[in-house]
C-alpha positions as CSV (number, residue, x, y, z in Angstrom):
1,X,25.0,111.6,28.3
2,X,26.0,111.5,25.0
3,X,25.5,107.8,23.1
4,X,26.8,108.9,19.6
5,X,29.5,105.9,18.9
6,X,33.1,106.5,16.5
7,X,35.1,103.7,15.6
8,X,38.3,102.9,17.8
9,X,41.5,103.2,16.2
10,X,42.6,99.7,17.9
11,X,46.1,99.5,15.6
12,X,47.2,103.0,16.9
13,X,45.4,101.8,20.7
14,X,47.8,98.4,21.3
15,X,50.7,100.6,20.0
16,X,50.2,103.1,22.6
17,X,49.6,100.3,25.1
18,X,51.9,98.6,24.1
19,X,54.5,101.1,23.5
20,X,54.0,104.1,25.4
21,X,54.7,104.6,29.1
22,X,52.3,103.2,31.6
23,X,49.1,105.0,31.0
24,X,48.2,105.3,34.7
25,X,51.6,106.3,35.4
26,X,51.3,108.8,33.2
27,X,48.2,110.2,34.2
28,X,48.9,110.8,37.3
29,X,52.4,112.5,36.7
30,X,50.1,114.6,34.4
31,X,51.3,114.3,31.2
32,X,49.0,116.2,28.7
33,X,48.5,113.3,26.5
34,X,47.2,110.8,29.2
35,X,44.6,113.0,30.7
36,X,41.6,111.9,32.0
37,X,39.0,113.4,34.1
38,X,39.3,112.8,37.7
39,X,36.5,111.2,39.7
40,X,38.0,110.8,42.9
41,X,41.3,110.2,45.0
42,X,42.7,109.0,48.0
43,X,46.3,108.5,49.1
44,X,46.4,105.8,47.6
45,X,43.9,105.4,45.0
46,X,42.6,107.3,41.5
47,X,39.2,107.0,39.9
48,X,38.9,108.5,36.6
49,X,36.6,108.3,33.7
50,X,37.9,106.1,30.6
51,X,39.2,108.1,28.0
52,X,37.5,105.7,25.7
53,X,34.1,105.0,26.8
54,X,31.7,101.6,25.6
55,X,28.9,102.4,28.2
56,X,27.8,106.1,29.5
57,X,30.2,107.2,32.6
58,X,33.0,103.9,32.5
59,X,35.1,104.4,35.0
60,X,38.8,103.3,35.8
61,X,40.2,102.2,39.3
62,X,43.9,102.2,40.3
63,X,46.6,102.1,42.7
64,X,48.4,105.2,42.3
65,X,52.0,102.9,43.4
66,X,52.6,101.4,40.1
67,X,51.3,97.1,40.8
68,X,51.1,94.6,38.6
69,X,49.4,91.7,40.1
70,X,46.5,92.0,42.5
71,X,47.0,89.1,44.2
72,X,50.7,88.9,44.2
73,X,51.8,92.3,45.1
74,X,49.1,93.3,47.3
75,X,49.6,92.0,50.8
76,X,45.5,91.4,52.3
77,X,45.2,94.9,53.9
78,X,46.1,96.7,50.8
79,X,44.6,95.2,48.8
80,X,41.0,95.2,50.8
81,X,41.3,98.7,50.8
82,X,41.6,98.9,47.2
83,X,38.5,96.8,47.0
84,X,36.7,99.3,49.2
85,X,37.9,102.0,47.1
86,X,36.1,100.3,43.6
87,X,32.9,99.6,45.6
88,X,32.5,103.0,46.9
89,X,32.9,104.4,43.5
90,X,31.1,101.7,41.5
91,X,27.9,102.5,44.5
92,X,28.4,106.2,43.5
93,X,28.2,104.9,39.8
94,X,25.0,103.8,40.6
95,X,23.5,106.6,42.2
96,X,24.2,109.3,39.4
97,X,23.6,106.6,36.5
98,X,21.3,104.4,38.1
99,X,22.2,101.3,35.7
100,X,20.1,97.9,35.3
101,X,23.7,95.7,36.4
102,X,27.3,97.5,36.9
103,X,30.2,95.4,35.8
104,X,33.7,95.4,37.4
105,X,36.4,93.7,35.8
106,X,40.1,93.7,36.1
107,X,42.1,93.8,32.2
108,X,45.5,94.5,32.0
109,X,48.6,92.4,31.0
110,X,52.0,92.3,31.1
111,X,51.7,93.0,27.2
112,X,50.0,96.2,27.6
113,X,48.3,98.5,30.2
114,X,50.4,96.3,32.8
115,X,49.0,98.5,35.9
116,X,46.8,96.9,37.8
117,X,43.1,98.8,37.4
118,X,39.6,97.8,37.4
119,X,36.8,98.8,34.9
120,X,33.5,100.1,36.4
121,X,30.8,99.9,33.7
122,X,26.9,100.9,34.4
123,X,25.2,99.3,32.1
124,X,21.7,101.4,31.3
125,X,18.3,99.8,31.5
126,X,17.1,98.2,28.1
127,X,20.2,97.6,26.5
128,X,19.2,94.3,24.6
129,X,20.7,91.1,25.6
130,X,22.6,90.6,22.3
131,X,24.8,94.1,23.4
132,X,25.2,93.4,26.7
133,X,28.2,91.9,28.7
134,X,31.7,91.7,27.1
135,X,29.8,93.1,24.1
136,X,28.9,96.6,25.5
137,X,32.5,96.5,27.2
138,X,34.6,96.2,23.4
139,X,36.1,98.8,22.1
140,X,35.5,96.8,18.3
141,X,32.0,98.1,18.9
142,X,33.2,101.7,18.7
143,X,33.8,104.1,21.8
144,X,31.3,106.8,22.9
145,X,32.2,110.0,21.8
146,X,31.8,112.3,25.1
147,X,32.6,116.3,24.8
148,X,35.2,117.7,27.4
149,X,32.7,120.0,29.0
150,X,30.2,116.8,29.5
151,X,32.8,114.4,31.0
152,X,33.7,117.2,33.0
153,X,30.2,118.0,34.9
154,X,29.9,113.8,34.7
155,X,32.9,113.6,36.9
156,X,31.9,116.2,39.1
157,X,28.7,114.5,40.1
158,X,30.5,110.9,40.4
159,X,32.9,112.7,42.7
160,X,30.3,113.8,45.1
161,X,28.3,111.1,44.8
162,X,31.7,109.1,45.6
163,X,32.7,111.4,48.4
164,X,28.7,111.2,49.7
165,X,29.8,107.0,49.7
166,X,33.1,107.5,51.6
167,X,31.9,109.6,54.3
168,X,28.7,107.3,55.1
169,X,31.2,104.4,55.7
170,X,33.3,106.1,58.3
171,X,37.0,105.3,58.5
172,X,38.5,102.4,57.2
């Protein structure tokens, strides 16, 4: 996977976040200028890959109903399904990337990027300390610059190794 970095716009970023239509919303109505590649889907979930990468194969978890608040819009059932849904792709993050720790995180606010999703980041063995954690996660650091045709097979091999996850757990 490719680790060649390019700095991040982040005026022209918060203006889009801030500004634009709700990027997952958008994504999934398939406007051309919110595409991401698709890891995997239920009814009621999306994986994809972020768009703008800090670690090799970052990966973004939503509802696809538009929510705001994990805890306050989600009644128990829901939202322990969407928690099955991150675990079973951050496990098939693992298995294709095979990272030293994979972070999950929740970002969002009602300032920008206000639907709910999680961040699923692998981070690879011997990454030193110093870029590690919130570090390796910051855009300020610069973004990976992945080709089409790479995030393409990428997602492809998440998918099965997501869909490989989902089946061995049986129905919800």
């Amino acid at each position: 996977m490719s680790t060649e970095r390019q700095a991040m716009d982040l005026e022209q970023y918060e203006r889009r976040a801030r500004g634009g239509p709700c990027f997952v919303c958008a994504f999934l109505a398939g406007e051309p200028e919110y595409r991401h590649e698709r890891v995997y889907e239920d009814d009621e979930h999306v994986a994809f890959l972020d768009r703008w990468p800090t670690l090799p194969g970052k990966v973004l978890v939503a509802p696809k109903r538009h929510v705001e608040h994990a805890v306050r819009e989600l009644d128990e059932a829901a939202y322990t399904r969407l928690m099955l849904f991150v675990r079973a792709v951050a496990l098939g993050v693992e298995d294709v990337l095979e990272p030293e720790r994979t972070y999950l995180l929740s970002l969002g606010s009602q300032e920008g990027n206000a639907h709910l999703h999680w961040h699923i980041a692998g981070l690879p063995p011997g990454v030193p300390y110093r870029r590690q954690q919130y570090h390796a996660l910051m855009t300020e650091h610069g973004v990976l610059t992945v080709p089409p045709r790479e995030s393409a097979e990428l997602a492809g091999r998440l998918h099965g190794a997501v869909a490989d996850r989902l089946r061995a757990a049986g129905p919800a």
